[in-house]
N, C-alpha and C positions, 0 to 999 in steps of 0.2 A: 422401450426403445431408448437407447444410449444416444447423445449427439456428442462428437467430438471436435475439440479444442485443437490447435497445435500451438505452444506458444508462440511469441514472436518476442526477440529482444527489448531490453526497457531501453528506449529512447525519449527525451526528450518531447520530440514530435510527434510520437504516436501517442503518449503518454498524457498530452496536454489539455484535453478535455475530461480528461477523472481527476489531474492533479499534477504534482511535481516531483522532478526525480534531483534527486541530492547526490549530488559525485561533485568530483573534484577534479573538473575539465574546464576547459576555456578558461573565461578572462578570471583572473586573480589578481590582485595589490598582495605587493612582499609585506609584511608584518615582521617583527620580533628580530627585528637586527636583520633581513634579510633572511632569516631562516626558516620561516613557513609561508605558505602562500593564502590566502583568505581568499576564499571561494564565496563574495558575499551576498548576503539576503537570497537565498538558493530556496525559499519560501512562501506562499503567502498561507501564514498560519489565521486562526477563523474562529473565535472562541466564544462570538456574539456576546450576550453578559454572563459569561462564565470564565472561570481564568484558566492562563497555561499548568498543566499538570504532567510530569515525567516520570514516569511507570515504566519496570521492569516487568515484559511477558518471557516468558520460557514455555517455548510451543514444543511437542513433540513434532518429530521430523515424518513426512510425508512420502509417499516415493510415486514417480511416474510410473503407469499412468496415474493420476487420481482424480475421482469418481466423486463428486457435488452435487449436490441440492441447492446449497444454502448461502445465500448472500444478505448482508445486513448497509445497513449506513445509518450515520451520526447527523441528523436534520439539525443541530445544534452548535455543530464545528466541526474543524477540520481535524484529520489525525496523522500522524508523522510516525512511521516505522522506519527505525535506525538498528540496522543490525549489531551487535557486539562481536561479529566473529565476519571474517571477511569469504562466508558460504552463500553459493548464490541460492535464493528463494524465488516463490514462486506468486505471482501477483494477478490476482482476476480480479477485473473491474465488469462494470454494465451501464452502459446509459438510461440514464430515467424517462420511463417513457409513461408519462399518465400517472406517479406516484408507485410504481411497478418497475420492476428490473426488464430490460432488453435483452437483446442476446449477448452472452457475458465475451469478453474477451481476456487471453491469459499473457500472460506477459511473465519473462524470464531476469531477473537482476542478470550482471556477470560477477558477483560477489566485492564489489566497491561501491554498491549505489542502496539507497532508502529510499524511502515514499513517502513524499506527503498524497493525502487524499481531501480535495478539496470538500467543504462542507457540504452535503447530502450525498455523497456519492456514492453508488450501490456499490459493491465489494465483497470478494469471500475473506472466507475468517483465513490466520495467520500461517503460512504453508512453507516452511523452513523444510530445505531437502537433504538434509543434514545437521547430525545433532552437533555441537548443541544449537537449539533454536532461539540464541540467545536475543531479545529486541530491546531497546528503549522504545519509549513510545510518547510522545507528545501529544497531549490531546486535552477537551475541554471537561473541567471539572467545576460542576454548578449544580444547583434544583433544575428539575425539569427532567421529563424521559428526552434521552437523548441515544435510544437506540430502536432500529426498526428492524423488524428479521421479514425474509422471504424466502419459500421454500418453490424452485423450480418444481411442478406437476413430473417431469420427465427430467435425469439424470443428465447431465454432462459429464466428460469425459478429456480429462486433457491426456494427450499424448505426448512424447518424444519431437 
């Protein structure tokens, strides 16, 4: 038995209990002679005793519907996907519930926005719908396991 997703836009508000969305809305201070605007501290990064690390992923591209099992999270820090190419992707999170994923929810960029995900927070793996799947990625790099995988019993299904 399949269940199915529809997303829902990355906002802000909806957003705010798995982590932070990164765009370049609201309040800014002008910088650089008045020529850029500084969208500031748009994070709270979470590296515990490990340090910040900036990693290039290059994902193969996905297409709606697509079809999940598997969601992981970082018990050790937060992690920050920055696209390199201004294509929207595709974002599932799940609330923790008992050390175990909840029912996942999917969420849409509109191709100007990243993710921070705050530390522990269940998530699937990286879902670019369009190549290239270019990311940076912020994240912690230290000893320690600092990844947890979970495989849904029963498929999910995002749709359109």
């Amino acid at each position: 038995m399949t269940r199915n997703l529809t997303p829902q836009p990355l906002t802000p508000a909806a957003f705010a209990s798995f982590g932070d969305v990164l765009d370049a809305t609201g309040d800014f201070r002008p910088i650089n002679a008045g020529l850029c605007a500084r969208h500031h501290d748009r994070a709270r990064l979470d590296f515990g005793d490990g340090r910040a690390g900036i990693s290039i992923f290059n994902a193969k591209p996905r297409a709606l519907p697509y079809r999940f099992t598997l969601v992981e999270r970082h018990p050790q820090g937060s992690q920050a996907f920055l696209p390199m190419t201004q294509h929207p992707f595709l974002v599932i999170v799940a609330p923790d519930e008992g050390d175990r994923p909840g029912p996942p929810r999917a969420f849409l960029t509109d191709g100007a926005q990243g993710i921070n995900l705050h530390r522990g927070t269940w998530h699937g793996v990286l879902t670019p719908l369009r190549a290239p799947g270019l990311f940076a990625v912020v994240d912690r790099i230290g000893a320690g396991a600092n990844l947890q995988e979970w495989h849904y019993p029963e498929p999910w299904t995002v749709t359109r």
